[in-house]
C-alpha positions in Angstrom: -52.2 -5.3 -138.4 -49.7 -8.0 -137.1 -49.6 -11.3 -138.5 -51.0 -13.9 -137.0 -48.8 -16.1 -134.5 -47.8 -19.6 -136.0 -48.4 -22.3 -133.8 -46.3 -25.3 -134.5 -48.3 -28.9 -134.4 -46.6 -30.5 -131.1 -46.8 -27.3 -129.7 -50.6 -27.3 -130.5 -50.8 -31.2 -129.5 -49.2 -30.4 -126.1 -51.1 -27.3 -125.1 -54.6 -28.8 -125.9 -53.8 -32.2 -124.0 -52.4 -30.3 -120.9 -56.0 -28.3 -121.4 -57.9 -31.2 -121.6 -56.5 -32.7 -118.7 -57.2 -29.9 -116.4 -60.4 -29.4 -117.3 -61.2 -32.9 -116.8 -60.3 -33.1 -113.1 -61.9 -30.1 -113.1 -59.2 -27.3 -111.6 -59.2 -23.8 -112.3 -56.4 -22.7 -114.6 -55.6 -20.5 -111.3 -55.7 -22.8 -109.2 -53.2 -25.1 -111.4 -50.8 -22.3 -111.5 -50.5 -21.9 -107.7 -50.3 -25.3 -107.3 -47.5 -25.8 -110.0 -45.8 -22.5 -108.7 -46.1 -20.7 -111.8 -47.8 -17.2 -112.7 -51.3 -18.1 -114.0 -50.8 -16.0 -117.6 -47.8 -18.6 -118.2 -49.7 -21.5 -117.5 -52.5 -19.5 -120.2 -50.0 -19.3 -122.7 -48.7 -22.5 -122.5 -52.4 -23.9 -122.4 -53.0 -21.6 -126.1 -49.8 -22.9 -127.2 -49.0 -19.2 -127.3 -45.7 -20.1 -125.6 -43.5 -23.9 -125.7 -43.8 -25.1 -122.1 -40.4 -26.8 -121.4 -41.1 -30.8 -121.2 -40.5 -30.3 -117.5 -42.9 -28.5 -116.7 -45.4 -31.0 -119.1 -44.2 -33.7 -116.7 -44.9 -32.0 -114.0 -48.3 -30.7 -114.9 -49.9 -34.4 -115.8 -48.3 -35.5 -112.6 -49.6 -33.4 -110.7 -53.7 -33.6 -112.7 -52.4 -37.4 -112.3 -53.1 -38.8 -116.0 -53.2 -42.2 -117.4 -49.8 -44.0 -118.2 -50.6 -44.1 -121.5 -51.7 -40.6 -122.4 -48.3 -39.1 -119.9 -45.8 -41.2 -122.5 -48.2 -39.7 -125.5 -47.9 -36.2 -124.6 -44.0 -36.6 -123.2 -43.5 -38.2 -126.0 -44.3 -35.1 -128.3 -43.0 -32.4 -125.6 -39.5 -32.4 -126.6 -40.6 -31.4 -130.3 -43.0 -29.3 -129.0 -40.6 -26.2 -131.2 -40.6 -27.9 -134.1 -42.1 -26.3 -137.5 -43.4 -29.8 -138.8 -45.0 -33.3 -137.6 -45.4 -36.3 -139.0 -48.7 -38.1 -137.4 -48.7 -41.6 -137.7 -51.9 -43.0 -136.3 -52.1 -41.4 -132.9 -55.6 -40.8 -132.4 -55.3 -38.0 -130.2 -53.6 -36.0 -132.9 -56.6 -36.7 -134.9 -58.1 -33.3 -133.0 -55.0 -31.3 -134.7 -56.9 -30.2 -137.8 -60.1 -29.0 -136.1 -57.8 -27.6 -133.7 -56.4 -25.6 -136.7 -59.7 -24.9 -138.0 -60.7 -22.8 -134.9 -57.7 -21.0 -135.9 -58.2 -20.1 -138.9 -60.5 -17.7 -140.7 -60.4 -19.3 -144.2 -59.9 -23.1 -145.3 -59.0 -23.7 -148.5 -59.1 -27.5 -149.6 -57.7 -29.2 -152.7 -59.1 -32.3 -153.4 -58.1 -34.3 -156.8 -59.6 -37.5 -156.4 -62.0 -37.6 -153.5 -64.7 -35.7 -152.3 -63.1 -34.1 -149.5 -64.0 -35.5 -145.3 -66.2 -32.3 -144.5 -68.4 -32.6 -148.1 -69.2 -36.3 -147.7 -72.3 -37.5 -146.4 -71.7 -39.8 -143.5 -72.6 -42.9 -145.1 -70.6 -42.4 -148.6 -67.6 -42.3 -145.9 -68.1 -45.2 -144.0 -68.4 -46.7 -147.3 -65.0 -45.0 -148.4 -63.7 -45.8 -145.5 -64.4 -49.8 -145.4 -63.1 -50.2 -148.8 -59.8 -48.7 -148.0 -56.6 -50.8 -146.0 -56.6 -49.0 -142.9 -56.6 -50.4 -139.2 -59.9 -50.4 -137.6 -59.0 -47.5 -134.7 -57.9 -45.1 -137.2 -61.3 -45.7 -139.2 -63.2 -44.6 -136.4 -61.0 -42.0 -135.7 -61.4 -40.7 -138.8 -65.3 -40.9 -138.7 -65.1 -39.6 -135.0 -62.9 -36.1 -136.2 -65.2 -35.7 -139.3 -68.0 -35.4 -136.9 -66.2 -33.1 -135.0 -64.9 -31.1 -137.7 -68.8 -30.6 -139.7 -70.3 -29.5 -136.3 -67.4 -26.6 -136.5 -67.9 -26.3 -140.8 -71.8 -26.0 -140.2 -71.5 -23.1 -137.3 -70.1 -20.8 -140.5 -68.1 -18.9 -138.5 -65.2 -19.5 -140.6 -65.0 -19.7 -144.8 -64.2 -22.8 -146.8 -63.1 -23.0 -150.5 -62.9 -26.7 -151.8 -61.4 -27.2 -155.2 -62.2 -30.6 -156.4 -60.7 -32.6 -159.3 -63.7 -34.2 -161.9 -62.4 -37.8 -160.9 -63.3 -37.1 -157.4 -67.3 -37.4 -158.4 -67.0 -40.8 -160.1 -67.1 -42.1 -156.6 -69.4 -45.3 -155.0 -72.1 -46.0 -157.7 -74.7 -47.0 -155.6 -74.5 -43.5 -152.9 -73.6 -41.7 -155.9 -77.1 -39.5 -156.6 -76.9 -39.1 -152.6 -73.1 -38.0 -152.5 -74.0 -35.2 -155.7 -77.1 -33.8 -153.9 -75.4 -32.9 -151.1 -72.8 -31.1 -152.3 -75.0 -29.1 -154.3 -76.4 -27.9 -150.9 -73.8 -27.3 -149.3 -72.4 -25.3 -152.1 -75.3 -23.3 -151.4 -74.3 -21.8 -148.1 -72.5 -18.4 -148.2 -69.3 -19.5 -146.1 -68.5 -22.2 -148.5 -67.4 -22.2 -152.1 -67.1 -25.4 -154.0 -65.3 -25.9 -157.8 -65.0 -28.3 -159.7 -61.8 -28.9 -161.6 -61.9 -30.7 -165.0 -59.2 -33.1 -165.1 -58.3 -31.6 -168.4 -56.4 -29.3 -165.6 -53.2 -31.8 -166.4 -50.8 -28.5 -164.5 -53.9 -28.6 -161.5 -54.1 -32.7 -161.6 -49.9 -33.0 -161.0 -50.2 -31.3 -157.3 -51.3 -33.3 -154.6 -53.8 -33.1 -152.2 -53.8 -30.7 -149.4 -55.8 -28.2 -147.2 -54.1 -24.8 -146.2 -55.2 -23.0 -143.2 -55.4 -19.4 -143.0 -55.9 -16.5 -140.6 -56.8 -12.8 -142.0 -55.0 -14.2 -145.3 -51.8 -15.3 -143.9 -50.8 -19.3 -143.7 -50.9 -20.7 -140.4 -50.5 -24.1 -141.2 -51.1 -26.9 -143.8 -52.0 -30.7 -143.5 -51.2 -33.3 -146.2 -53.5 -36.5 -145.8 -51.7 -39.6 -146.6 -53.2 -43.2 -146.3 -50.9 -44.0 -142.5 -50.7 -40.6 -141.6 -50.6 -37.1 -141.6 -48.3 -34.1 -141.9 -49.0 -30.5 -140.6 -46.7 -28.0 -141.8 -45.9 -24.5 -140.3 -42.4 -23.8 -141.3 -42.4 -20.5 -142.9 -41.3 -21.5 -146.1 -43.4 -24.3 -147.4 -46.7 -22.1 -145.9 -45.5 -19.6 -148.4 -45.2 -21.6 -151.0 -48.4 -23.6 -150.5 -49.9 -20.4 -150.2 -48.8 -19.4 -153.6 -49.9 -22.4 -154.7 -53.2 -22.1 -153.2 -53.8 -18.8 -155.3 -52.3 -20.4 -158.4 -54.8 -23.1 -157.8 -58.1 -20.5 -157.7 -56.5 -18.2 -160.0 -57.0 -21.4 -163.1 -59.9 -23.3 -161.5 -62.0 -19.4 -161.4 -60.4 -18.9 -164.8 -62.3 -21.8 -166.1 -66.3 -21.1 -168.2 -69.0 -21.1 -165.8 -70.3 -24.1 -167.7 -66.8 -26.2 -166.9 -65.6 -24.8 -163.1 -68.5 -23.9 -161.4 -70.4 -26.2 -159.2 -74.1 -26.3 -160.6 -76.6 -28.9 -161.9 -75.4 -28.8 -165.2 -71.8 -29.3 -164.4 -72.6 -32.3 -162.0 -74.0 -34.0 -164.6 -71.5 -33.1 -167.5 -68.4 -33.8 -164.8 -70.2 -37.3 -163.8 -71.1 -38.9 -167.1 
């Protein structure tokens, strides 16, 4: 079976706006072609991100669907890195779509979280909570609320599996929407496409790597996002999806190795973990 085709974050970016945009004044992706002079499975691939479209052709194409200012110098702006393995997104909200774009990629998500309960296992009001005690500019708050909502209507479809690895000092979260915040991930560790461990921070060689989710598609890497508090980074050159993919399986490989009692997400746990 061939591996799966990388598809680097501009790249992704690009081809989803230029999507977007046609669908929104409503033309055929046909139609567009003829229009644009180029052969219709072109236009598809550049559309899928299968393919880079050069930046002329980008220019041309929101030209011609006749865009808003603003989002032509967003998606020019990316067009000319469009090829490159790795991106830096700092703010932009439109980028915010990157990781469910990802998602839809992927067959399995595998999430390590050391010190919070990660976006897609809070409840929605133990985020907003997160979220208004952290320093962070009001557009990228409700950005961030706005692509979590997208992202659980995608994780609750299960057509897709989710391991989260969680670190103890995650759970000692907001007092007050604590009971809340526990009871629901209980459930949701319930459902078959979703795993959920917890780590004990005893973990010191677990507790040194930073937080991060790694996409995958029939097993193989596709890509990998590392939150920060300003912005994100998605990653798809070759070597760092290896070896955050090795990581990844060191990662399950000590957090499965763990007693039932200490690792596995049940009532008993919860309560130890939370004390």
């Amino acid at each position: 079976m061939p591996k799966p085709t990388i598809r680097p974050p501009a790249t992704v970016a690009v081809s989803s706006s230029l999507r977007d945009a046609r669908k929104r004044r409503g033309i055929g992706l046909r139609r567009l072609a003829e229009k644009i002079g180029v052969h219709p499975a072109t236009l598809s691939a550049w559309e899928l991100g299968i393919k880079v479209a050069p930046a002329t052709a980008v220019a041309w194409i929101l030209g011609y669907l006749r865009v808003e200012s603003a989002e032509y110098d967003r998606v020019m702006a990316l067009a000319p890195h469009a090829g490159d393995a790795n991106l830096v997104d700092q703010s932009d909200p439109q980028l915010g779509h990157l990781l469910w774009t990802y998602e839809q990629l992927s067959s399995d998500v595998l999430e390590w979280a050391p010190l919070c309960v990660p976006d897609l296992l809070q409840t929605r009001t133990y985020a907003e909570r997160v979220l208004a005690e952290t320093v962070m500019q009001e557009d990228r708050r409700d950005m961030k609320l706005l692509s979590r909502q997208v992202r659980q209507q995608a994780f609750d479809d299960g057509d897709r599996r989710y391991v989260f690895l969680i670190g103890d000092k995650a759970l000692h979260g907001i007092a007050s929407l604590h009971n809340e915040q526990i009871t629901h991930l209980r459930a949701t560790a319930q459902l078959k496409h979703v795993t959920v461990r917890i780590v004990p921070s005893t973990e010191t060689a677990l507790n040194s790597i930073g937080a991060f989710t790694l996409f995958e598609d029939r097993s193989d890497p596709i890509a990998v996002v590392l939150t920060h508090h300003h912005c994100n980074s998605y990653l798809t050159d070759r070597t760092m999806l290896s070896r955050y993919h090795d990581t990844a399986r060191a990662l399950l490989r000590r957090a499965f190795g763990e007693p039932a009692s200490n690792s596995a997400l049940s009532a008993p746990t919860l309560i130890e973990t939370t004390q």
